[in-house]
Every structure is written in C-alpha cells, then in structure tokens.
C-alpha positions as CSV (number, residue, x, y, z in Angstrom):
1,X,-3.0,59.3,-108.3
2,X,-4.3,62.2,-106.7
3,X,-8.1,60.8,-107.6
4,X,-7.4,57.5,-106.1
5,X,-7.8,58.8,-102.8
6,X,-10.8,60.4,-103.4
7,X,-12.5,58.3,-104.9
8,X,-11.7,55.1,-102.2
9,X,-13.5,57.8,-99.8
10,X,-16.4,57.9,-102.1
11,X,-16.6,54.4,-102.8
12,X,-16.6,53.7,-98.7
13,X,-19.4,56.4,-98.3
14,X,-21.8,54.5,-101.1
15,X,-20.9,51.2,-99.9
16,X,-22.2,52.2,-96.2
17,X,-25.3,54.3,-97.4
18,X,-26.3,50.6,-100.0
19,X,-25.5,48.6,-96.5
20,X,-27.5,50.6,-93.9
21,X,-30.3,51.2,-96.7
22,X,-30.4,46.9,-96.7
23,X,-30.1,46.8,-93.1
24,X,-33.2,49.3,-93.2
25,X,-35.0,47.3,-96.1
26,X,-34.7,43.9,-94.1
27,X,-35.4,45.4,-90.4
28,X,-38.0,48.1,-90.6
29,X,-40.7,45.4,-91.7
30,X,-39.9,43.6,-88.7
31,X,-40.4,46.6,-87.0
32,X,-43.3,47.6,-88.0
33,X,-45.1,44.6,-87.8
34,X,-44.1,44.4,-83.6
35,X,-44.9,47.9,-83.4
36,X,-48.1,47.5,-81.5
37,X,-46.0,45.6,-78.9
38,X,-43.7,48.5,-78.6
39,X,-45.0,50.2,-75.9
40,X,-45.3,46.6,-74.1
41,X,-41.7,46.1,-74.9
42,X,-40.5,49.5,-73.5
43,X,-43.0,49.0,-70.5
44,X,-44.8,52.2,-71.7
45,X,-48.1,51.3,-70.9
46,X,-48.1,50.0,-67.2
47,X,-51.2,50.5,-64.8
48,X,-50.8,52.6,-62.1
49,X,-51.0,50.8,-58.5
50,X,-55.2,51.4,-58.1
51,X,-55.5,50.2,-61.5
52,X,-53.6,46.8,-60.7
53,X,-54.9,46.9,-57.3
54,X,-58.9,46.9,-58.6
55,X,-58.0,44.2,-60.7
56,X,-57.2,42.2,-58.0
57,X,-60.3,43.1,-56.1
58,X,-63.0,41.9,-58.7
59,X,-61.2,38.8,-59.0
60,X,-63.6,36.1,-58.1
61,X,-61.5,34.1,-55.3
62,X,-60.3,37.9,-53.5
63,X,-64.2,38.2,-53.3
64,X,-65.2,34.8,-51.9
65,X,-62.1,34.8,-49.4
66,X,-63.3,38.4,-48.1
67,X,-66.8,36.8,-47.9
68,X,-65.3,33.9,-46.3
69,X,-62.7,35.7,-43.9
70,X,-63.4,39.3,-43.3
71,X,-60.7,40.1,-41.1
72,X,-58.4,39.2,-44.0
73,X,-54.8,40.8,-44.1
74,X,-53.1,41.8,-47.9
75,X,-50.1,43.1,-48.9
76,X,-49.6,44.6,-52.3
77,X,-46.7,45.0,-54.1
78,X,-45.8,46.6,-57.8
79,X,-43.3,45.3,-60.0
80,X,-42.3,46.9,-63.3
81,X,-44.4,46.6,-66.5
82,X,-47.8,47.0,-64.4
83,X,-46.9,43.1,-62.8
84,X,-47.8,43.1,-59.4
85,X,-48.5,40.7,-56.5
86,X,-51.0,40.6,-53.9
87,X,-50.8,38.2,-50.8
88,X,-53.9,37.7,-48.8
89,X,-53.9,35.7,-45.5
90,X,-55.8,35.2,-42.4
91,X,-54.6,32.8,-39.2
92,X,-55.3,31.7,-36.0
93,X,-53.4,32.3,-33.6
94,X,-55.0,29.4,-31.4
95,X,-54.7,26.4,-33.1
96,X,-51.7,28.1,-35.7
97,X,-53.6,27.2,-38.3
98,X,-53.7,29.8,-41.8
99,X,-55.2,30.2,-45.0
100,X,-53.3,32.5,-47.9
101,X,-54.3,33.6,-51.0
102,X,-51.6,34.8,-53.5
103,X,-52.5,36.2,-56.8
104,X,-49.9,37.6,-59.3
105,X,-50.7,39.6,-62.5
106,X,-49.0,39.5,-65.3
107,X,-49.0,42.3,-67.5
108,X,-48.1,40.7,-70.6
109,X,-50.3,37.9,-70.9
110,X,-52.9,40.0,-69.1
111,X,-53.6,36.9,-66.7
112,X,-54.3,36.6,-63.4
113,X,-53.1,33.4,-61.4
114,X,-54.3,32.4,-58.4
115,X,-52.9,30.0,-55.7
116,X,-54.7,29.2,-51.8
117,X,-52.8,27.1,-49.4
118,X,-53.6,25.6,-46.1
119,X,-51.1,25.2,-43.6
120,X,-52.6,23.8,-40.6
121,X,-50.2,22.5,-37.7
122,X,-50.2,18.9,-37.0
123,X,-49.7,16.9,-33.7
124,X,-46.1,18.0,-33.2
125,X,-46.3,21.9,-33.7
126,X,-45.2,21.9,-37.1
127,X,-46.6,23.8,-40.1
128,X,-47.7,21.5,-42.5
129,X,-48.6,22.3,-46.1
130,X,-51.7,19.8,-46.2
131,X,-53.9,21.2,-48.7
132,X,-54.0,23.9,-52.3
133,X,-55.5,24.6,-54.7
134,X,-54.5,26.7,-58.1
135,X,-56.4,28.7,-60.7
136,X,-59.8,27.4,-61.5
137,X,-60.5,25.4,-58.3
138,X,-59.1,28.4,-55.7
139,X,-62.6,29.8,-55.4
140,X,-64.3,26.7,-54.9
141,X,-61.5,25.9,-52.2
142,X,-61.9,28.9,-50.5
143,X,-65.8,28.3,-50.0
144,X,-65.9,24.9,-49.2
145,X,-62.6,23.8,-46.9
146,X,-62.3,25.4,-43.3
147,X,-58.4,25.5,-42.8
148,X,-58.8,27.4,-39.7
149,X,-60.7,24.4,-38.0
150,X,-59.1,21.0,-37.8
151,X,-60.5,19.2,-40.9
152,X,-62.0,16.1,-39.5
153,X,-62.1,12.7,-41.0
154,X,-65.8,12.9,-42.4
155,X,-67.9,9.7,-42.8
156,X,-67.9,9.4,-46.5
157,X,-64.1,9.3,-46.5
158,X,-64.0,6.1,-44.1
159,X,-66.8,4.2,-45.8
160,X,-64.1,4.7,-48.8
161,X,-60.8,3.6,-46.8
162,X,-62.5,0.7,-45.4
C-alpha cells in the first residue's frame, strides 16, 4: 500500500510530460511556420513616425495635391503597429468651399489608401459632399476638378442632358 501512493504521483508526472510533449509536437509546427509573422504579430517591427511620414510624402496623390494646392494644411497621426493617418486639406474661406485628402497606411498589408473629397457649399450655406474619389482615380481627381471654384455646368454636359 505504501507504493500505491507513489507510484499514482509517478504516473500523474508521465502522463503530463506525454501530454505537453503532444501539445508541443502538434503546436510548435504551427509555430514555426508563422514565425516570420512574429514580429508583425507582436507589433515588433513598426516604423518610426519619419519613416511613416516619408511614405506618405512620395505617394503620388500627396505630390499632385501639394502641386495643386501649395498652401496645403496636414495633420499626422501614429497608431500602433507603424499604422498611421495623414489628413491633408485646404479651404476657402470665401466661398466655404474645401478639398481633403486622407491617406491611411496600413502596416500589415503594407498598403496605402487614399480618399479626396469635395465639399463645396450649395445655395443655402450648407456643406455638401458633392464629389470623391478613392484609390486609383484620387490623383487624377486632384489634377483635374477645382473644388475651390464653383464647378460650372460645362457645355459637353448639356449637349448630353438635352
């Protein structure tokens, strides 16, 4: 009787090293094959704030809307993991009328997107949201539609609507 005791200790101390060795045999391929993605997964490897903030400023649409509107205002901001945002706008105070740029990068996918918005004021005062564009078209946008003038009917579009 006296080995009984014992040996139920033993027993419970191979029976846990077999079921943690498993655990380890079934996991640690696993882990090893996502180990590149560790330090992404941790958020080891995140860019400092000039490193996010230069890739902002050799993206094609931040160029053509600092050739378009010089006297452009941004505001940065740093999220965790390297993400970040970057807001870039310009208005007149005149007419109300504004143009803003916001890019967001996201670390992960290592993607940039890009989104440009009008918001000219109509007849009434009011803010309107009248015309964007996203991604691939934003640079375009930028250098072809004047939001901070009143975007007149042009002929072409009344030859159609007639």
């Amino acid at each position: 009787m006296e080995r009984l005791p014992r040996f139920t200790i033993y027993l419970g101390i191979a029976i846990g090293v077999i079921l943690f060795g498993m655990f380890l045999y079934s996991i640690l391929p696993y882990m090893i094959e996502h180990s590149n993605n560790w330090n992404r997964i941790v958020g080891g490897d995140s860019d400092s704030k000039e490193e996010l903030m230069a890739k902002f400023t050799v993206h094609p649409t931040y160029i053509a809307f600092y050739e378009t509107y010089p006297d452009a205002k941004e505001e940065f901001e740093k999220h965790s993991r390297g993400n970040g945002n970057l807001n870039v706008g310009i208005m007149d105070f005149e007419t109300g009328d504004q143009i803003l740029l916001d890019m967001y990068y996201d670390t992960w996918d290592d993607r940039m997107n890009v989104n440009v918005r009008c918001n000219m004021v109509n007849d009434e005062g009011r803010h309107e949201d009248n015309l964007r564009a996203e991604g691939l078209f934003a640079e375009d946008f930028i250098r072809n539609v004047d939001c901070l003038n009143k975007i007149e009917t042009t002929p072409q579009l009344e030859s159609i609507s007639e």
